[in-house]
C-alpha positions in Angstrom: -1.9 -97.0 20.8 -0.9 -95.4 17.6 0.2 -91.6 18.1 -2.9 -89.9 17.1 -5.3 -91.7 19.2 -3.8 -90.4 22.0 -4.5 -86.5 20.6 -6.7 -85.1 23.6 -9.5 -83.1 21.7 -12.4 -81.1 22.7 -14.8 -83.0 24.6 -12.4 -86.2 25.2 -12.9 -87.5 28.9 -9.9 -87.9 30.7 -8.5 -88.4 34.2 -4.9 -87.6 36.0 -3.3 -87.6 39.3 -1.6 -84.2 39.6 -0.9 -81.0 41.7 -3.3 -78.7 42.0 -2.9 -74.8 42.6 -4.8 -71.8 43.2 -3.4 -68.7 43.3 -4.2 -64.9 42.1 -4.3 -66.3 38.5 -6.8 -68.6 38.5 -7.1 -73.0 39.3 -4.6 -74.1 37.8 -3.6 -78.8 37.0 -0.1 -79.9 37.0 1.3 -83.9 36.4 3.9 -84.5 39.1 7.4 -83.5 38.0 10.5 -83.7 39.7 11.3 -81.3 41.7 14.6 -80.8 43.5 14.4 -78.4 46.6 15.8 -77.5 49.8 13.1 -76.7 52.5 13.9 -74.5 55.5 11.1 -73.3 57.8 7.7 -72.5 55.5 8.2 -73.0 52.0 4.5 -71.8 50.8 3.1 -72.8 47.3 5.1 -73.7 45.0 4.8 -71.5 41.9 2.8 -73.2 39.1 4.8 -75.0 36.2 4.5 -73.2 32.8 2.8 -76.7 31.3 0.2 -76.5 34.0 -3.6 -76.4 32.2 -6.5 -74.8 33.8 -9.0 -76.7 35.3 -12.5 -75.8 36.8 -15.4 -77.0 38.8 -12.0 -78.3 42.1 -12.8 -78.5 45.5 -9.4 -77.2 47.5 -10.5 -78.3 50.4 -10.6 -82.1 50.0 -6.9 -82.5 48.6 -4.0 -84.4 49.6 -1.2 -83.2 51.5 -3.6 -79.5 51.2 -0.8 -76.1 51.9 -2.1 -72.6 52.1 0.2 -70.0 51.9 -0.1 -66.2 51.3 -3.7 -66.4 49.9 -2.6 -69.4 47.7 -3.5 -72.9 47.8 -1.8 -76.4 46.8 -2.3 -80.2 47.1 -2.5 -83.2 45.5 -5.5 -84.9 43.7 -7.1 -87.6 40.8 -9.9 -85.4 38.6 -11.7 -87.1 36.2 -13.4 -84.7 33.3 -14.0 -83.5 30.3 -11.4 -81.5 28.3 -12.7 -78.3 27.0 -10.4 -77.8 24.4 -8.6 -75.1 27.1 -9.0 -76.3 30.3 -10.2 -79.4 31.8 -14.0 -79.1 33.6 -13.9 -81.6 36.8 -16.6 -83.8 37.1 -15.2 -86.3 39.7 -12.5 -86.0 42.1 -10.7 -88.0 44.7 -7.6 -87.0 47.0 -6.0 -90.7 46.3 -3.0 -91.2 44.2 -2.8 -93.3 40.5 -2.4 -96.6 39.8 0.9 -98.6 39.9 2.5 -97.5 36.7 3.4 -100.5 34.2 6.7 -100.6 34.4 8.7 -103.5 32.0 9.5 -106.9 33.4 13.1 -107.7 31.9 12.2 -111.4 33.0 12.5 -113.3 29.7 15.4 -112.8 27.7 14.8 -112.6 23.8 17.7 -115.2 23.2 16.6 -119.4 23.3 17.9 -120.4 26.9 21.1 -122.9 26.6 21.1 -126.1 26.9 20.0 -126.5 30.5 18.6 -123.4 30.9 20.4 -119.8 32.0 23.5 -120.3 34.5 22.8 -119.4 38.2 25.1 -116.6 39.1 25.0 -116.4 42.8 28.1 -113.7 43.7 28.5 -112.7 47.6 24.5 -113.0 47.8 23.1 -111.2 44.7 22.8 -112.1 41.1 24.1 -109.3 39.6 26.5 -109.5 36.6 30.0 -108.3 36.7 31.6 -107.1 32.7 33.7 -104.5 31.6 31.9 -102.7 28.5 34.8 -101.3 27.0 33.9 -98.9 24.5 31.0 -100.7 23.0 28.7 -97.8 23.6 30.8 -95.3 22.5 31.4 -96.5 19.4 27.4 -97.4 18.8 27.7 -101.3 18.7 25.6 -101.7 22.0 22.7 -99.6 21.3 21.2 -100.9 24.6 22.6 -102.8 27.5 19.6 -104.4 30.0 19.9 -106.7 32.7 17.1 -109.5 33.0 16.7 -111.3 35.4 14.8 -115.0 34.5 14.2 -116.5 38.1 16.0 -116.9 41.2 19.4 -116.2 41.2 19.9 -115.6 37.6 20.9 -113.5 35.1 21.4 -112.5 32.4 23.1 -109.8 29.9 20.8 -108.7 26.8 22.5 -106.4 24.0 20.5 -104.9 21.2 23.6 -104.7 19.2 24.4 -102.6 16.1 27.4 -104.5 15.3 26.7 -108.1 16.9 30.7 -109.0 16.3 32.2 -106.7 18.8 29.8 -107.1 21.4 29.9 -110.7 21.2 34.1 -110.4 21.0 34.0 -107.9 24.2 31.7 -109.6 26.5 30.7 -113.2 25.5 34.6 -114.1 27.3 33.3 -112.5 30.2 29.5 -113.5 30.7 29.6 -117.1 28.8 26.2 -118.1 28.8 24.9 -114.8 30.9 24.8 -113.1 27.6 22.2 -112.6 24.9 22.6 -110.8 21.8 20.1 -109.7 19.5 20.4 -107.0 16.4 19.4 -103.7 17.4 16.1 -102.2 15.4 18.0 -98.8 15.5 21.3 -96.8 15.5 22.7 -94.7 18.2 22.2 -92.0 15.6 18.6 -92.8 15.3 18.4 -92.1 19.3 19.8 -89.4 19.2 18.0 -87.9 16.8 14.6 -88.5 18.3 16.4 -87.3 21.7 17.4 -84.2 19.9 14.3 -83.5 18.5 12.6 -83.3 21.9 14.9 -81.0 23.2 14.3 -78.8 21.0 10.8 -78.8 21.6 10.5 -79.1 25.3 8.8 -76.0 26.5 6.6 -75.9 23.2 5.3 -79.4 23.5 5.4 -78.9 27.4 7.8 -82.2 27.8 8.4 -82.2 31.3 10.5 -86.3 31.4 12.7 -87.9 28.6 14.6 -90.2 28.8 16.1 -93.5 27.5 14.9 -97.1 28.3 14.3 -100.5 27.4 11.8 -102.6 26.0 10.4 -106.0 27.9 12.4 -107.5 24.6 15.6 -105.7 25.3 15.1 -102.9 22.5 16.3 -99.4 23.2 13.5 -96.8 23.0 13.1 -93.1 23.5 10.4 -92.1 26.3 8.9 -88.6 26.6 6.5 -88.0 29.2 4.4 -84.9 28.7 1.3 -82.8 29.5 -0.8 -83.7 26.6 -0.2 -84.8 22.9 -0.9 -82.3 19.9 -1.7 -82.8 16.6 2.0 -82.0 15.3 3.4 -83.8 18.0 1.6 -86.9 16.9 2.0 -86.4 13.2 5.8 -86.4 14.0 5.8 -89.6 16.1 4.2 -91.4 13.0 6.6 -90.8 10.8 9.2 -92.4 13.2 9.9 -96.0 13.2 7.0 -98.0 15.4 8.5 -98.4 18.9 10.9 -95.8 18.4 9.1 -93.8 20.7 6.8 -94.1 23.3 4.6 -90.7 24.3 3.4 -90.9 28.2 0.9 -88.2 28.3 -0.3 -87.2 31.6 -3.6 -85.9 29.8 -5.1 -88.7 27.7 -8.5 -89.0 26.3 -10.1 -92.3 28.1 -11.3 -94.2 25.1 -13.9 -96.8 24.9 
């Protein structure tokens, strides 16, 4: 879906899996974030994260994994709604957790297979691949390095490659016919940039997960997961190369 179509406007129905919170602010809808802590005895409610939206219209009483502390209340919940344009008005909600997230498969390599197909590579009971990357990624000719895996006990190396020569030169001694090299779409610089761009703008675009990955054809992309997408936010992402980035927001408008 193109950038803007997932702008969440004012009467958009979506629905989410999050933490929810009431304390002596108000109800308050968060999307799950990482959170590192150290629990000794009660911990209470966790305070509410800053890119947390109000929502309306909750029962907290029928939540997951339900905590009341100190007159405040949290737990865990899917609410299905209609976005006000400032808070999201529940209509349906149910204390089970999302869907499996789509995840890709790194199963077919984007190279043609050899001649007999790709090598098996059975190694003391795994099939993982053993090469020394030098300083190919430090010097931007492997933009992205993924590990597919084609059946059984294969596989193989895939390299977007910014400069196909020295990757090829580095590793194609070492792997033989594990390896697959294709020309990168990007630069490390054009990563970077995007990367860059995001930090900037974490706490004002409420970007709570970025990171780097892979797509299921071995292309390096930029993911940022956050609470919902604005207008600006989309109108930036379409001026970037297609499949440069991929938004994740947890707030979405459910289209039909």
């Amino acid at each position: 879906m193109k950038p803007d179509g997932l702008v969440l406007h004012e009467g958009d129905r979506v629905s989410a899996w999050g933490r929810l919170v009431r304390n002596e602010q108000g109800d308050w809808f968060e999307p799950p974030l990482l959170v590192a802590m150290v629990h000794v005895g009660d911990r209470g409610v966790r305070p509410v994260w800053s890119g947390a939206v109000r929502v309306a219209n909750v029962d907290f009483y029928d939540l997951r994994d339900r905590r009341a502390s100190n007159g405040a209340v949290e737990g865990w919940a899917t609410l299905t709604g209609i976005w006000s344009g400032s808070h999201l008005l529940a209509g349906r909600q149910i204390p089970e957790g999302p869907p499996p997230v789509h995840v890709p498969a790194w199963t077919t390599p984007p190279c043609l297979p050899p001649v007999g197909g790709w090598p098996d590579v059975i190694r003391h009971g795994d099939a993982n691949l053993r090469f020394d990357l030098g300083d190919l990624r430090d010097t931007g000719a492997a933009v992205s390095v993924t590990l597919f895996r084609p059946g059984g006990n294969k596989a193989v190396l895939v390299v977007a490659a910014a400069d196909s020569a020295a990757v090829e030169a580095q590793l194609r001694p070492q792997l033989g016919d594990c390896l697959c090299v294709v020309p990168s779409r990007w630069t490390r610089a054009d990563l970077d940039q995007v990367r860059a761009c995001l930090d900037d703008h974490h706490e004002q675009w409420n970007v709570y997960l970025c990171g780097e990955s892979s797509t299921d054809d071995g292309q390096a992309c930029i993911t940022a997961s956050l609470t919902r997408v604005l207008p600006e936010i989309a109108a930036w992402a379409e001026s970037l190369p297609g499949g440069l980035l991929i938004l994740k927001p947890w707030l979405a408008p459910l289209r039909h």
